[in-house]
C-alpha positions, -999 to +999 in steps of 0.1 A: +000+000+000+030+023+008+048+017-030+016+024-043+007+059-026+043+073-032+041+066-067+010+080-070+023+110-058+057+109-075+042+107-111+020+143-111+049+160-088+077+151-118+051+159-142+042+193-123+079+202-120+088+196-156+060+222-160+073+250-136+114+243-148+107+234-185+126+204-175+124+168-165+159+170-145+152+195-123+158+200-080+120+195-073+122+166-094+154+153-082+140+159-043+111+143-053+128+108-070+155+105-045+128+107-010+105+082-032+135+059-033+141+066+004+109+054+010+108+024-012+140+010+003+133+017+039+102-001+034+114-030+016+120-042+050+160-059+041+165-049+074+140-048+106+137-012+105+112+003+130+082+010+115+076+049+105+053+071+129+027+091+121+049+120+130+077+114+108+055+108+074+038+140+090+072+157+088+084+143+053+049+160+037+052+192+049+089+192+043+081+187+008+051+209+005+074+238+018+098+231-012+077+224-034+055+261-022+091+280-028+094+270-063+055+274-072+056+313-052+083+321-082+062+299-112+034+321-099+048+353-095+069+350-131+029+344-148+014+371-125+044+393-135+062+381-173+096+399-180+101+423-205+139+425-205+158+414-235+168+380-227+185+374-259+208+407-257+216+403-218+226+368-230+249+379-253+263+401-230+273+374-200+281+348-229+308+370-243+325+380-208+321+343-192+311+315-210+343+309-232+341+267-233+385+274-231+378+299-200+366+264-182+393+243-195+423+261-182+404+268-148+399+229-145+435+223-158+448+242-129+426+236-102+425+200-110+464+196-109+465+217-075+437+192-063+457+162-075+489+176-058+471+176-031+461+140-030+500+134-034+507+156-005+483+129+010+498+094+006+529+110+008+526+115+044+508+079+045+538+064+029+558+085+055+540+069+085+536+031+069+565+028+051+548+017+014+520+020-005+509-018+000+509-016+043+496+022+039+464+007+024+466-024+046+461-001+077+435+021+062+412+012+085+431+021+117+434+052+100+394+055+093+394+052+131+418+076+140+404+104+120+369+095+134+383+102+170+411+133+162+392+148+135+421+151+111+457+131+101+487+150+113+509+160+083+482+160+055+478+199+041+440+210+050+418+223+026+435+221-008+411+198-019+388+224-018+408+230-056+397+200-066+358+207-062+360+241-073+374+224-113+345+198-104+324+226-114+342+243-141+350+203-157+309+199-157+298+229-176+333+222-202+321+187-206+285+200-211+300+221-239+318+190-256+284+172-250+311+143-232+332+138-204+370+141-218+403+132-195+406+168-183+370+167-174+376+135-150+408+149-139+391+166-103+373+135-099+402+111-103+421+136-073+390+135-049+393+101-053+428+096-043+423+122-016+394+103-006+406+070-003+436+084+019+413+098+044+393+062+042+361+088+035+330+083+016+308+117+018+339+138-002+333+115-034+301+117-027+296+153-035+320+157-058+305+133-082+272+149-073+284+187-082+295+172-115+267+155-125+246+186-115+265+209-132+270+190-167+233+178-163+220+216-155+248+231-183+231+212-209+199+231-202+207+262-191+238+276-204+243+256-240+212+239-265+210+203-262+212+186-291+184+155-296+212+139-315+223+106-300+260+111-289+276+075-282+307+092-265+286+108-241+272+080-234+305+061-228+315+089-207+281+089-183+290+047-180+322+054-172+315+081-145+290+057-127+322+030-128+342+055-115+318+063-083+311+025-078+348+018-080+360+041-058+329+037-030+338+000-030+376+004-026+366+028+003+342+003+021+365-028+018+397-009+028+378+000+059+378-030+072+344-025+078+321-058+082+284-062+073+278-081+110+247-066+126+214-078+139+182-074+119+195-089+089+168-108+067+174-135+046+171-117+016+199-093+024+219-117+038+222-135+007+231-094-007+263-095+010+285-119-009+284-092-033+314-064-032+290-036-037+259-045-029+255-056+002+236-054+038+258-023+047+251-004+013+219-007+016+222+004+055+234+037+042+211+041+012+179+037+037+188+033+074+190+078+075+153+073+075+149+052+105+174+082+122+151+106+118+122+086+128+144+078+162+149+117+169+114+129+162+106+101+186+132+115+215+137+152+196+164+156+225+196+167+210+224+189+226+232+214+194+237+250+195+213+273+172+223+266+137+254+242+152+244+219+122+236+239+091+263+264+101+295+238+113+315+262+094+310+288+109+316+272+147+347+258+136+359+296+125+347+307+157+362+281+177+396+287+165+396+322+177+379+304+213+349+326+209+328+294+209+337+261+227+345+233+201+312+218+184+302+181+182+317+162+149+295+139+146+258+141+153+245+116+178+237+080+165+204+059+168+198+022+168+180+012+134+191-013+139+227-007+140+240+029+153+240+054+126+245+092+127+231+106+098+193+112+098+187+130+063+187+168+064+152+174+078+166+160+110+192+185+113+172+212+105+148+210+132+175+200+161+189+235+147+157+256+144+128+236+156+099+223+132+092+259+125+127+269+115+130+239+091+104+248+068+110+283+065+141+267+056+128+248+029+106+273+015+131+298+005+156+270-009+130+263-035+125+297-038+160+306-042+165+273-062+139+284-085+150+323-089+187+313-099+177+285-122+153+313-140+182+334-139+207+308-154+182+299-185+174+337-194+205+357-185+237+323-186+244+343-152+277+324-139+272+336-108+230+328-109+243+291-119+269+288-095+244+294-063+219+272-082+240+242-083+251+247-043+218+249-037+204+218-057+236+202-040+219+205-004+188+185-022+211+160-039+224+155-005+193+156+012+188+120+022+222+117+039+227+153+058+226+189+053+252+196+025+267+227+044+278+206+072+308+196+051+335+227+047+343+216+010+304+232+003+314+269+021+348+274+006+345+262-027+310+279-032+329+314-015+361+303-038+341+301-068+326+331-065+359+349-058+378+336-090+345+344-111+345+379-095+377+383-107+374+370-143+349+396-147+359+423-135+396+417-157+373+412-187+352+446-182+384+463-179+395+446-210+367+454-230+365+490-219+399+494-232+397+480-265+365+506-266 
């Protein structure tokens, strides 16, 4: 009865949101395909998860409907209100000073090599502390502990990955140019995965991969006209992207050291984990963040700050300087039943702002959402599509935690915008002087 209600919803929302984006992949669409599969799972019952409360499915709808109201206040208001600008002229004018398809090469050349530099800098202090290569990945998984418990690894340079996300970006709207993902393009993914695999993490390939596929996916639509044409190389390039993410979550989960040994197992997902991928733990973490939030709504007793989720970023800065005392690194786990700490992004929300808080939350992300990806189609604003794709980012995300949590999302969003600032204001100065 549950499979059948959520698709009866899903089919008029994707149909409704292709009508206010003029697009089947779009972020209502996205939100609304990735909380049906949420569902589906959770309730496939692999695992004895608890049963859903009435308050939880209470929360998911009106999370929804609070989205889903942001994005139809801007439909509404664009029909009430049509524009009467030039689209086609303030086009011109932003395709000329920012959308050169060599502008986003270089940037990804550079940004990607710093990134992969980076992921050197990495092993080579793992090498340092092992001795090789071979016992450095032998004792991943004593390193997966120790960064759990210290927060970092001693010797490793913070933050330069952050390059590697910012040519993530610039890589997806080249290869949506080339209509194909070319070895440049997969350069920032092939560092995050190194750098990834020497911190033994999973949520850093996570959004990278995400960012791209939003950005090439959105590029296609908004900045350059698809072609209908079928292109065998892209294609080739979308298969070998997915290989690329399975690959390198795999290598991630077996280096761990992780096993699949907890109670609640059925047979049928028992029989899953002679698999390398598939198995009881993956689809743990593709459908246990559900049973999470069902567990907090159920005690709703957490000991975070005001915004201490959402805004980790900003408590770290603060902390640094001792304005604030240090905030937690890991939300609190629940029993599902095995202890996990991520209970999708709704969950945060409220511990941060209350029931309240969270869907004035969600109401202006669609409504931003929705004003930027106007913005990108009409005007190929950079700076509309870089917002939109951070934003969408915190929907792609949404089933796992609240995107901001991770620093990669602040400074990369802040670095783009700095580096784009600065491209444009060097190529007004260089137009005014060839005037």
């Amino acid at each position: 009865m549950v499979f059948l209600i959520i698709t009866v919803v899903l089919v008029p929302t994707v149909w409704f949101a292709n009508r206010i984006f003029k697009s089947w992949i779009n972020p209502l669409s996205i939100f609304a395909i990735e909380w049906y599969f949420l569902v589906f799972l959770y309730h496939l019952k692999l695992i004895n998860y608890p049963d859903l409360s009435f308050t939880t499915w209470y929360v998911i709808i009106i999370s929804f409907l609070a989205f889903l109201l942001g994005c139809i206040t801007v439909f509404i208001a664009r029909l009430l209100n049509p524009k009467t600008i030039d689209v086609e002229q303030k086009s011109n004018e932003e395709l000329t000073a920012l959308s050169n398809p060599r502008l986003y090469l270089y940037l990804t050349i550079v940004f990607g090599i710093i990134g992969l530099l980076g992921a050197f800098q990495a092993w080579t202090v793992l090498i340092h502390m092992y001795g090789s290569v071979t016992k450095a990945l032998l004792n991943l998984g004593a390193l997966y502990h120790m960064r759990v418990h210290s927060g970092e690894v001693k010797g490793i340079m913070p933050y330069v990955s952050t390059f590697s996300y910012v040519a993530v970006f610039t890589a997806g709207i080249y290869s949506a140019y080339k209509s194909r993902i070319t070895f440049i393009s997969a350069l920032p993914l092939i560092a995050i995965v190194l750098k990834e695999i020497a911190m033994v993490g999973r949520a850093g390939i996570l959004f990278g991969f995400l960012e791209f596929a939003l950005t090439f996916l959105f590029a296609k639509k908004l900045l350059f006209k698809s072609s209908n044409k079928r292109n065998y190389k892209l294609i080739f390039s979308i298969i070998f992207t997915i290989v690329l993410f399975v690959v390198s979550i795999t290598a991630v989960k077996n280096l761990r050291g992780t096993t699949d040994s907890f109670s609640g197992k059925t047979k049928s997902i028992k029989a899953l984990d002679q698999g390398s991928f598939i198995s009881s733990s993956i689809y743990l973490y593709a459908s246990g963040h559900l049973g999470v939030l069902n567990g907090f709504l159920y005690h709703e007793k957490e000991p975070v700050r005001w915004g201490e989720n959402t805004f980790l970023f900003a408590y770290n800065f603060l902390n640094k300087f001792n304005i604030v005392d240090k905030p937690i690194a890991y939300p609190r786990g629940y029993y599902v039943p095995m202890w996990i700490n991520t209970g999708t992004f709704m969950k945060e929300l409220i511990a941060d702002f209350g029931i309240g808080g969270e869907l004035l939350f969600l109401y202006l992300l669609g409504l931003f959402i929705s004003l930027f990806w106007y913005k990108s189609l009409e005007r190929k604003n950079i700076f509309s599509f870089i917002f939109l794709i951070y934003l969408s980012l915190i929907i792609a995300l949404s089933f796992l935690s609240i995107a901001t949590r991770l620093t990669v999302w602040i400074f990369s969003l802040s670095f783009l915008i700095i580096v784009f600032s600065i491209i444009k204001q060097f190529k007004n100065r260089t137009l005014s002087y060839g005037k």
